[in-house]
PAZAPA-4460 file (N, C-alpha, C; in steps of 0.05 Angstrom, whole numbers, plus 32768, in hexadecimal, padded with zeros to 4 digits):
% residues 249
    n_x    n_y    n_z   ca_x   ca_y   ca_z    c_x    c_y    c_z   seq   type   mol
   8011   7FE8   8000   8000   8000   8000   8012   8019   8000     1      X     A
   800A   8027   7FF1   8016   804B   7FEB   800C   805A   7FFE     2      X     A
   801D   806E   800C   800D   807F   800F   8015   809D   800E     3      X     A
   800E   80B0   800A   800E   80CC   8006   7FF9   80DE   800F     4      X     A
   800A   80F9   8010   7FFC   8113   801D   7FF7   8122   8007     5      X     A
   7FE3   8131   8005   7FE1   8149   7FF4   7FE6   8168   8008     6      X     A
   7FEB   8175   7FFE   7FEE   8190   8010   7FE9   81AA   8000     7      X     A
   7FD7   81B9   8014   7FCB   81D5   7FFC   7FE0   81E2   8001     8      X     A
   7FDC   8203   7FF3   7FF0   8218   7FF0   7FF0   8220   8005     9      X     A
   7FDD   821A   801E   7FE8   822E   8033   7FF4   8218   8044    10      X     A
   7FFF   8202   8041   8011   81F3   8050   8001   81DD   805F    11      X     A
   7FE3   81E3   805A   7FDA   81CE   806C   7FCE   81AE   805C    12      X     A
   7FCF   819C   806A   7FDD   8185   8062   7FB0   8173   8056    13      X     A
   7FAA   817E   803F   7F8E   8176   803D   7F83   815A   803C    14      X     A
   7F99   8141   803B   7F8E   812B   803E   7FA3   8114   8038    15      X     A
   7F9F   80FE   804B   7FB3   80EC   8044   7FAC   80DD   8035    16      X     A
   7FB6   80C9   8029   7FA8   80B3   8012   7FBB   80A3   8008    17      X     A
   7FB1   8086   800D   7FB2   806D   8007   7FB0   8061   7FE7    18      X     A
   7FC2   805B   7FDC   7FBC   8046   7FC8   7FCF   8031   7FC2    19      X     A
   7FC0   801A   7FB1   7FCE   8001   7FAF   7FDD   8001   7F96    20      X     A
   7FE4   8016   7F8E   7FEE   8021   7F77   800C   8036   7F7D    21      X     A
   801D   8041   7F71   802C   8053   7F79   8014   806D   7F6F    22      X     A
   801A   8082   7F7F   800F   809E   7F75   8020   80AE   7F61    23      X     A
   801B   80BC   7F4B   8025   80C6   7F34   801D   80E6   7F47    24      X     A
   802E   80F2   7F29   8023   8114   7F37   8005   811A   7F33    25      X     A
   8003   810C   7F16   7FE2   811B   7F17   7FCD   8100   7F22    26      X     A
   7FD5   80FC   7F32   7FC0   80E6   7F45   7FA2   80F3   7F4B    27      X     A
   7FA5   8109   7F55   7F96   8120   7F56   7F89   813B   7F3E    28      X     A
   7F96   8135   7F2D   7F8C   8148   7F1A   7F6A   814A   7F11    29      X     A
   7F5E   8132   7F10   7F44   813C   7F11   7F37   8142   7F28    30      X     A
   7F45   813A   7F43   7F2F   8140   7F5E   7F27   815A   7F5A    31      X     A
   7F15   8176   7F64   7F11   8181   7F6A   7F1E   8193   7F89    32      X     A
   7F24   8175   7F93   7F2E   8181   7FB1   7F48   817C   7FB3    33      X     A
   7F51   816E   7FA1   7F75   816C   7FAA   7F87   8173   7F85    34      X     A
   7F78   817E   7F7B   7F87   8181   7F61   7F99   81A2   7F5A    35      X     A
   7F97   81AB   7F73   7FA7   81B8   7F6E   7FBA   81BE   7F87    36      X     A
   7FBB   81A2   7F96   7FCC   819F   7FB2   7FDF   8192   7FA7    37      X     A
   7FF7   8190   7FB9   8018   818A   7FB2   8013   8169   7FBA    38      X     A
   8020   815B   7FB1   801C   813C   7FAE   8035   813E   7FC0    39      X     A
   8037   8129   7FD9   8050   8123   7FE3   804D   8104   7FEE    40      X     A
   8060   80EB   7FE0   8063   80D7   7FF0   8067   80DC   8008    41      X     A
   805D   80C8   8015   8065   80C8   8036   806B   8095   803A    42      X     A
   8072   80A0   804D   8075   8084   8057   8060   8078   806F    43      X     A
   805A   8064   806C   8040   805A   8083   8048   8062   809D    44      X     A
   8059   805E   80A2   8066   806C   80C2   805A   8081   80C6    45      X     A
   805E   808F   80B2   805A   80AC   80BB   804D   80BE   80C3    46      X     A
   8044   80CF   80CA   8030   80DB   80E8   8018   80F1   80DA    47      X     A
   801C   80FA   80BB   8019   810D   80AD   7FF3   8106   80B8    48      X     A
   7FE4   811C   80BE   7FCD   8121   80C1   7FBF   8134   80B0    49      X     A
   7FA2   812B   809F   7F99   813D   8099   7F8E   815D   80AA    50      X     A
   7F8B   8171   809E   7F83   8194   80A9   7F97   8199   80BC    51      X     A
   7FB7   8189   80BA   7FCD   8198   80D6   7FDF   81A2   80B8    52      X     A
   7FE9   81B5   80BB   7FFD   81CA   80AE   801C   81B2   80A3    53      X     A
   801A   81B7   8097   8037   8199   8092   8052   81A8   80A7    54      X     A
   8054   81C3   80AE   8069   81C8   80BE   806A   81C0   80DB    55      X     A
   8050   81BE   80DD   8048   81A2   80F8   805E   8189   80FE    56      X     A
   8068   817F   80E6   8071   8160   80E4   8095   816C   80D9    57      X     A
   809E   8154   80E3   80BF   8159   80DE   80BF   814E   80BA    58      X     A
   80DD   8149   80BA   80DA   8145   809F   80CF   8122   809E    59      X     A
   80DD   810C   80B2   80D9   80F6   80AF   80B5   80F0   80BB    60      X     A
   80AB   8109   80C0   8089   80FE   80C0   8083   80FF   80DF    61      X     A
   8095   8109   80ED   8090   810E   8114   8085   8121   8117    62      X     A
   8067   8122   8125   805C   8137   8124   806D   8149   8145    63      X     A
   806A   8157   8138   8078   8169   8151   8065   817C   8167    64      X     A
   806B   8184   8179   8059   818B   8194   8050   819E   818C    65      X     A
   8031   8196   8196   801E   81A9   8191   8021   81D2   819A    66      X     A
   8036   81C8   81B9   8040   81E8   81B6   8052   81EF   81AC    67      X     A
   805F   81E1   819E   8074   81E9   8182   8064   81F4   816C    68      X     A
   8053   81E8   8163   8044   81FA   814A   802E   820C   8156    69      X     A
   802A   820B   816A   8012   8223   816B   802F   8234   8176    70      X     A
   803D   8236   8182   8053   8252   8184   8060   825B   816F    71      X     A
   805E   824E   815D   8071   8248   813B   8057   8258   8122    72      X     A
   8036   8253   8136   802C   8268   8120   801D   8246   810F    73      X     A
   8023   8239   8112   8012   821D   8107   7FF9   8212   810F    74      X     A
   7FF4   8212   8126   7FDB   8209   813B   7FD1   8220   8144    75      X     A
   7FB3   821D   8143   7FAA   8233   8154   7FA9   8225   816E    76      X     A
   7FA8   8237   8181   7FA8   8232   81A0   7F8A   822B   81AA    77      X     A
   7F88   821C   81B2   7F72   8204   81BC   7F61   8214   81CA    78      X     A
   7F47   8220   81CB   7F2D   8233   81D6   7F3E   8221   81F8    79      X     A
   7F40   8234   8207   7F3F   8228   8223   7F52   821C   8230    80      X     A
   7F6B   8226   821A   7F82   821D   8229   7F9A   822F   8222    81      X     A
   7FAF   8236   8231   7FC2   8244   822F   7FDE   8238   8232    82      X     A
   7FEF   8246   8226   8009   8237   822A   801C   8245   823F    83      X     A
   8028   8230   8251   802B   823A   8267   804C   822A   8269    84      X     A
   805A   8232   8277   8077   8226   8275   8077   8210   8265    85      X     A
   8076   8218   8249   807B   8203   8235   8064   81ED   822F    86      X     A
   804A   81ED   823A   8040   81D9   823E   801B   81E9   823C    87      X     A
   8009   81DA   822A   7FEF   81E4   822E   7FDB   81D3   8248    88      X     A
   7FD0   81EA   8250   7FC5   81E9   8267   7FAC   81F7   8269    89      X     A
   7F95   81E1   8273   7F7C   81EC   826E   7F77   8205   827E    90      X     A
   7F68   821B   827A   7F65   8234   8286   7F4C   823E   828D    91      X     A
   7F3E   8226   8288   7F1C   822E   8282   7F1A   8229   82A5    92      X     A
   7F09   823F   82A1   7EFC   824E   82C5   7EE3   824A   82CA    93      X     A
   7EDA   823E   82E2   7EC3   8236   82EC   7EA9   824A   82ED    94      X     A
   7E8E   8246   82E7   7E7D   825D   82DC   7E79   8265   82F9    95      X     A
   7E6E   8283   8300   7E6C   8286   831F   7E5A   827B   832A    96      X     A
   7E55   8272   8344   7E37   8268   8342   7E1B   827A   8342    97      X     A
   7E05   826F   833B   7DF3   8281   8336   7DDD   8272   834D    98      X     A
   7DCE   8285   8359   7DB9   8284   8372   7DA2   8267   835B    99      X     A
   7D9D   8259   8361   7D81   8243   8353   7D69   8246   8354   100      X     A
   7D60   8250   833E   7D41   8259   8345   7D2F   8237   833F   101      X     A
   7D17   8240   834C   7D08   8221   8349   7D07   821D   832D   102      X     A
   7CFE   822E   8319   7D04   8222   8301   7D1F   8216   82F6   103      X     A
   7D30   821B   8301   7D58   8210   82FF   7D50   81F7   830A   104      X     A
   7D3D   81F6   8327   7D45   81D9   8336   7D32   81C8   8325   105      X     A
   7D1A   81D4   8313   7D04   81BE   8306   7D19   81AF   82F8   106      X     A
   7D28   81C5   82EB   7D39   81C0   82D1   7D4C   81AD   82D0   107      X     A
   7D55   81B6   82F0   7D69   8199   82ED   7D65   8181   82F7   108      X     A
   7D49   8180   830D   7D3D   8164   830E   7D39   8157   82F4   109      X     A
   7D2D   8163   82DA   7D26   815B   82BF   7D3F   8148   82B3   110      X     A
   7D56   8157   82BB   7D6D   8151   82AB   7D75   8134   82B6   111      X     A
   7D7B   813E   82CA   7D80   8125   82DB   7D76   8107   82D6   112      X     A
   7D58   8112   82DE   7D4D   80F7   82D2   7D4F   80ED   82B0   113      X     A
   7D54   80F9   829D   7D5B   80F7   8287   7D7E   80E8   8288   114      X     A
   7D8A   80F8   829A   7DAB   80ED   829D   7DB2   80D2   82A7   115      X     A
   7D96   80C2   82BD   7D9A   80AB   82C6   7D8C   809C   82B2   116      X     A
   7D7F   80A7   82A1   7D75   808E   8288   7D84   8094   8277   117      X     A
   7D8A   80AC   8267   7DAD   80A4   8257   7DB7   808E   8264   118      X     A
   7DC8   8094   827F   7DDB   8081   828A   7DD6   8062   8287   119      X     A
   7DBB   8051   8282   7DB0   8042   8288   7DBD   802B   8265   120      X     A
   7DA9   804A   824F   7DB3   8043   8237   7DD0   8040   822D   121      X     A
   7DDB   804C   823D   7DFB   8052   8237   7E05   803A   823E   122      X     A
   7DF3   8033   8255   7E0E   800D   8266   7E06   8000   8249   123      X     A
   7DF8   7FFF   8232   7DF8   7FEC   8219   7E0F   7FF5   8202   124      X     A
   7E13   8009   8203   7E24   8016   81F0   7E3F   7FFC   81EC   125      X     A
   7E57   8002   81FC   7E64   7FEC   81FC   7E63   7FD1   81F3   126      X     A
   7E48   7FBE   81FC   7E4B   7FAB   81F4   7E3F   7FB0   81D1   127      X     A
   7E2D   7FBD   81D3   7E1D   7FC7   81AF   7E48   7FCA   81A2   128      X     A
   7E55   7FDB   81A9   7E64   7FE2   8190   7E75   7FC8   818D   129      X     A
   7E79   7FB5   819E   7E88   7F9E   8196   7E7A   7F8A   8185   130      X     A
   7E57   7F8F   8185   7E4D   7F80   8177   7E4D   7F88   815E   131      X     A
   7E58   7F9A   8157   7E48   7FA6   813D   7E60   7FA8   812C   132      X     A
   7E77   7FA2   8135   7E8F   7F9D   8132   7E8E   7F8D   810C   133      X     A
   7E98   7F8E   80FB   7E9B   7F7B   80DF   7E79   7F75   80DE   134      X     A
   7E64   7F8A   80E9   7E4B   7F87   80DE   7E3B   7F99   80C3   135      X     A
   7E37   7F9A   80AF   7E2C   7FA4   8098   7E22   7FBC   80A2   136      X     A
   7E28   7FD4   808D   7E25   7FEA   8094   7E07   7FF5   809E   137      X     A
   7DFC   7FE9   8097   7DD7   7FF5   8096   7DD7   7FE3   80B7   138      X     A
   7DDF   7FDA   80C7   7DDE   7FD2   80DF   7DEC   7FE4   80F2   139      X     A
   7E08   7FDF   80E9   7E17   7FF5   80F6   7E03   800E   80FC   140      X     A
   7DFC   8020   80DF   7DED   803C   80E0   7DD5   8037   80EA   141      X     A
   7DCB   8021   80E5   7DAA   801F   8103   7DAD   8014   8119   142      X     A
   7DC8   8011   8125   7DBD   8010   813B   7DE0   8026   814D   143      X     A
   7DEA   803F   8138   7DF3   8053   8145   7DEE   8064   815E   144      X     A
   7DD9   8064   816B   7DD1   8071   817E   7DD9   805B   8198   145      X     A
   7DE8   8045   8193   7DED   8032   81A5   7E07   8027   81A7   146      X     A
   7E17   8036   818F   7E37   803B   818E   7E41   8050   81AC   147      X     A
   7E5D   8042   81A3   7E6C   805E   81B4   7E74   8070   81A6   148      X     A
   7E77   808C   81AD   7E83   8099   81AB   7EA1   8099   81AB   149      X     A
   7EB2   80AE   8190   7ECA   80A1   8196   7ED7   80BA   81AD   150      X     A
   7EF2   80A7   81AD   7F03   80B5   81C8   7F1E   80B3   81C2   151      X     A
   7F26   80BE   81CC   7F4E   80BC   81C6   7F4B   80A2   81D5   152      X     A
   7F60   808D   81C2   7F67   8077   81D3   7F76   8062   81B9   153      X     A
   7F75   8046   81C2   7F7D   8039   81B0   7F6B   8024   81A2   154      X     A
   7F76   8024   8187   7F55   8017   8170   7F6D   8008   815A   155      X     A
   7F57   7FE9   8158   7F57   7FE1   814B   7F4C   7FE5   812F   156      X     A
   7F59   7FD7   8113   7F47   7FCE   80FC   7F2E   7FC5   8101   157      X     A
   7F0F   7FD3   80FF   7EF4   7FCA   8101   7EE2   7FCB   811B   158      X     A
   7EF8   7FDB   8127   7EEF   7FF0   8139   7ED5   8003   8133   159      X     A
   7EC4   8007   8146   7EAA   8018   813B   7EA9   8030   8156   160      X     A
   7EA4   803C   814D   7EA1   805D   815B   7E90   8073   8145   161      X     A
   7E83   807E   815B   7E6E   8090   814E   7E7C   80B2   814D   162      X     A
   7E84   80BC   813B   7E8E   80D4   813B   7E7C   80EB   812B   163      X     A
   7E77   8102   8137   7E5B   810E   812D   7E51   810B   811D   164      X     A
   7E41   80FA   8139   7E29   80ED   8131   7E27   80D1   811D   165      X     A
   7E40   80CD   810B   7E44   80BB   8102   7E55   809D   8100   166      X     A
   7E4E   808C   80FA   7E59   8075   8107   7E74   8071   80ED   167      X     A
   7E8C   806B   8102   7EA8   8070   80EA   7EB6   8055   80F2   168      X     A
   7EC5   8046   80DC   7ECD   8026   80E8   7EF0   8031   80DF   169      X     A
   7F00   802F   80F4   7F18   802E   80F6   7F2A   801C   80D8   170      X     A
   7F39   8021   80C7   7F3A   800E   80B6   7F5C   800F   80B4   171      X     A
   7F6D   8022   80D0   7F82   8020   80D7   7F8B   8027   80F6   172      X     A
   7F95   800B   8106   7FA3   800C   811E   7FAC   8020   8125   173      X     A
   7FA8   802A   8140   7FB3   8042   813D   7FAE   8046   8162   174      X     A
   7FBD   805B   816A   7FB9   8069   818A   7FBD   807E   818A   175      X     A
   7FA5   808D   818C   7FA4   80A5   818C   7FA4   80B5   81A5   176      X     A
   7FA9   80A9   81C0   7FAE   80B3   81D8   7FC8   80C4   81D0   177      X     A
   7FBC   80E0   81D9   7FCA   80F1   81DC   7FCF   8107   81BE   178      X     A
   7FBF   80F8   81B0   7FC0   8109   8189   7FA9   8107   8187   179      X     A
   7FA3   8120   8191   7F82   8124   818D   7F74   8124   8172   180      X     A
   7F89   812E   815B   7F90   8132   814B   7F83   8118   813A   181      X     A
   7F87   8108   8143   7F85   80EB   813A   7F64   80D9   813F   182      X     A
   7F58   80F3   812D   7F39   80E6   8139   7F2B   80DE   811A   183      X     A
   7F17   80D1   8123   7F06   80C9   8109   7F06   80DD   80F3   184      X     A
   7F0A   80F2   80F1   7F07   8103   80D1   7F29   80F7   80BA   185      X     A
   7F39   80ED   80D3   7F53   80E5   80C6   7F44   80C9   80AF   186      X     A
   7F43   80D7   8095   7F39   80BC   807E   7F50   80A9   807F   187      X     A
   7F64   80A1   808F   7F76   8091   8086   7F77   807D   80A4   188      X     A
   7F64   8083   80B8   7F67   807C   80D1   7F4D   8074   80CB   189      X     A
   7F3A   807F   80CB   7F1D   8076   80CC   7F03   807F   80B2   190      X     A
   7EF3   8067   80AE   7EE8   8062   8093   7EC2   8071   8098   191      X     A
   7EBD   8076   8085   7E9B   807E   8095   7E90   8069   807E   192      X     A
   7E75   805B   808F   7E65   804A   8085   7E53   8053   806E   193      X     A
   7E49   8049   8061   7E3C   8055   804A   7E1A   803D   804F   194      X     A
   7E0D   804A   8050   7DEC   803B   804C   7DF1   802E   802D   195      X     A
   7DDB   8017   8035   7DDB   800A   8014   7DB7   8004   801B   196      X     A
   7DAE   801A   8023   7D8D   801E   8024   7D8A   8041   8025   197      X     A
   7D72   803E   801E   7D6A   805A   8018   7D65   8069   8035   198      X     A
   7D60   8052   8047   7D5A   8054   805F   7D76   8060   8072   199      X     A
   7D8B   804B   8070   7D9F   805D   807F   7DAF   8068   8073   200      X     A
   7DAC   8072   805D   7DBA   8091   8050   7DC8   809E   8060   201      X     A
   7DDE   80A2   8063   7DEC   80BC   807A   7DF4   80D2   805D   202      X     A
   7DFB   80ED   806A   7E0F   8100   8064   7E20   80F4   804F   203      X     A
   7E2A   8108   8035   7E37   8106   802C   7E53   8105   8039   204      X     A
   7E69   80F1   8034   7E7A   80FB   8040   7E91   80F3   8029   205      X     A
   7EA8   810B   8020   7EB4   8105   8004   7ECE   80EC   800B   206      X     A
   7ECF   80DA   7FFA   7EE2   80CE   7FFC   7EFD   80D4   7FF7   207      X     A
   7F11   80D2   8002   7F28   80D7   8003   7F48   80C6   7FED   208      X     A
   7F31   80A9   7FE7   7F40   8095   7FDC   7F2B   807D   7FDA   209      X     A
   7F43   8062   7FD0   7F2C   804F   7FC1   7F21   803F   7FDF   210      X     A
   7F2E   8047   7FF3   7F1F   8037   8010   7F05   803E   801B   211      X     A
   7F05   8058   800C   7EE7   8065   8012   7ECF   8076   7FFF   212      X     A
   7EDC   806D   7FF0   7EC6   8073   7FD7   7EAD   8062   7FD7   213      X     A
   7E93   8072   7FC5   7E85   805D   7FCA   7E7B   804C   7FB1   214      X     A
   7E6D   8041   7FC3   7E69   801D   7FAC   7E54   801E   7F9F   215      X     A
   7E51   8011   7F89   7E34   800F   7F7E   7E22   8004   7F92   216      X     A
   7E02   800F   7F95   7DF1   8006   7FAE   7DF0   801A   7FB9   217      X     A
   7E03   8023   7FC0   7DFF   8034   7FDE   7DF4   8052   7FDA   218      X     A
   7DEC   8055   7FEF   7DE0   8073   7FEF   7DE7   808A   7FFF   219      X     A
   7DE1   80A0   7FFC   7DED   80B1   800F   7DD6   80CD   8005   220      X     A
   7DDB   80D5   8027   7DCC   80F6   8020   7DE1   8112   8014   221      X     A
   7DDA   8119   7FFF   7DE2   8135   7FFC   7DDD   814A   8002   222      X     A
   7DF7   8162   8003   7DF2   8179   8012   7DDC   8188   800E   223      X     A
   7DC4   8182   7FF8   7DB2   8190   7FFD   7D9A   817D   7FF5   224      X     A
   7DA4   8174   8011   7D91   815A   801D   7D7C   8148   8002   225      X     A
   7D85   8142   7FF0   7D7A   812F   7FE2   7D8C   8111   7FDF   226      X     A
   7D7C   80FC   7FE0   7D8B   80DD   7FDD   7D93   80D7   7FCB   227      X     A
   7DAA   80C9   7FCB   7DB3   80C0   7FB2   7DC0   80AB   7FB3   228      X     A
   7DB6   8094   7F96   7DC5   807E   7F9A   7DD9   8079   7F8F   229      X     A
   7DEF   8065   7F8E   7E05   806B   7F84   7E0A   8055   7F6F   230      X     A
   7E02   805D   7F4F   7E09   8049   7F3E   7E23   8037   7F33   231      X     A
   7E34   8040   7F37   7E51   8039   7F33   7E6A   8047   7F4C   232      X     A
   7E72   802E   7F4A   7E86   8037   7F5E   7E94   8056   7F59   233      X     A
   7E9E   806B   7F6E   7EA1   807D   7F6C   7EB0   808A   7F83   234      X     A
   7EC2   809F   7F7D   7ECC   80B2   7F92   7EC2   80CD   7F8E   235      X     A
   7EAE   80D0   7F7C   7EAC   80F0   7F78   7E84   80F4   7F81   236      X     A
   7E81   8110   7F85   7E65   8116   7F88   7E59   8114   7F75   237      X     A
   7E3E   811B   7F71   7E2F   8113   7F62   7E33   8137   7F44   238      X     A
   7E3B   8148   7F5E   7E47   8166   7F42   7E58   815D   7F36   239      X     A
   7E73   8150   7F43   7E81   8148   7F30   7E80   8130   7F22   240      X     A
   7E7E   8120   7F23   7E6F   8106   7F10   7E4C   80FE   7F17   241      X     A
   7E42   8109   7F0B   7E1E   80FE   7F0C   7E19   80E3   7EFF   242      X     A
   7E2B   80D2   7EF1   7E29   80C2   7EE7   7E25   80AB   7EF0   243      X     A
   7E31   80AF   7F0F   7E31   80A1   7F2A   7E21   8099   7F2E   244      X     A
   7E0C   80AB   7F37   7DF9   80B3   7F49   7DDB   80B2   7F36   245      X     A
   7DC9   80AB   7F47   7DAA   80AC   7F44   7D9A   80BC   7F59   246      X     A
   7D95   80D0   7F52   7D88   80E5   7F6F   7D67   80D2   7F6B   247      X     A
   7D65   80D5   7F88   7D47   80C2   7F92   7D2D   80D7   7F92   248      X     A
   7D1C   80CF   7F84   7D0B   80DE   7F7F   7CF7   80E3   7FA1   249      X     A
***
């Protein structure tokens, strides 16, 4: 397996990508979104993340400390935290307290009781995402509300975690404790399921390479909310190839 970065003009690094092929220069020349980004091999080792600035990473692919590039002008500085002898540190301050009027105390008896029946549904979550584990996508996406959420930590290949709002299957090993950086939007870390019913249709979401393009069958909602099914395999939308696509009446 190949893999490579593309990188826009302003240095930041728009997407990693996989193929079982070597990449040429114009690998990209018809995308829309990477055809006029800089093509750079990289090696599987290497740490390169999509939307971080490539001056983030050394030359051999080590991403370097987060208060290195936000002092360097690379990272913006995290809402709620400051850098403090070399090191970021949360800064966020406790709200003052405010006197509880009976409508505050209705409000939070309401909650409450809503928070111990979450909690109830939540003890299923766990065992639901191991079941759903190498299960067909239209299962996975009906029964999402019974996934976990993801979290910094460590994931296997076929791993399932729900990331807004949507359910994403890990399709590379990885430990993201401590690289926050390293969450489900990374297309080279984690895959999004595609419906092959009209019924669990999600969000368009563009593919990045041939691991996540989609397949004949499948469906998906477009940005201005109409269904569409997908006649031939494909990486592009339905503006740029319609030839794809069958919008659902």
């Amino acid at each position: 397996m190949y893999e490579a970065i593309t990188i826009c003009a302003n240095g930041i690094i728009s997407g990693r990508h996989e193929c079982a092929k070597p990449f040429l220069s114009d690998h990209f020349a018809k995308s829309p979104r990477f055809a006029n980004d800089t093509l750079v091999l990289i090696g599987p080792q290497m740490q390169f993340m999509a939307g971080e600035h490539i001056m983030c990473y050394t030359e051999d692919g080590v991403r370097k400390p987060d208060v290195w590039c936000i002092e360097n002008g690379y990272m913006a500085l995290p809402q709620g935290k400051e850098i403090i002898n070399g090191e970021l540190v949360d800064v966020a301050k406790p709200e003052p307290e405010q006197p509880q009027s009976f409508k505050d105390f209705m409000i939070k008896m309401v909650e409450d009781a809503k928070a111990q029946a979450e909690s109830k549904f939540d003890g299923m979550k766990p065992l639901m995402t191991e079941l759903v584990k190498g299960k067909s996508a239209d299962i996975v996406i009906g029964t999402s509300g019974l996934i976990l959420p993801w979290t910094q930590g460590k994931y296997f290949i076929g791993d399932v975690r729900i990331w807004n709002g949507q359910p994403k299957r890990c399709v590379q090993a990885h430990d993201s404790t401590g690289n926050p950086s390293w969450d489900p939007s990374v297309a080279s870390l984690w895959s999004p399921y595609h419906g092959t019913s009209e019924a669990t249709a999600l969000p368009w979401a563009a593919p990045t390479g041939a691991h996540d393009m989609y397949k004949k069958g499948e469906y998906m909602v477009w940005t201005d909310g109409s269904k569409y099914k997908c006649l031939s395999d494909t990486a592009y939308s339905p503006t740029e190839y319609p030839q794809a696509w069958e919008v659902l009446k």
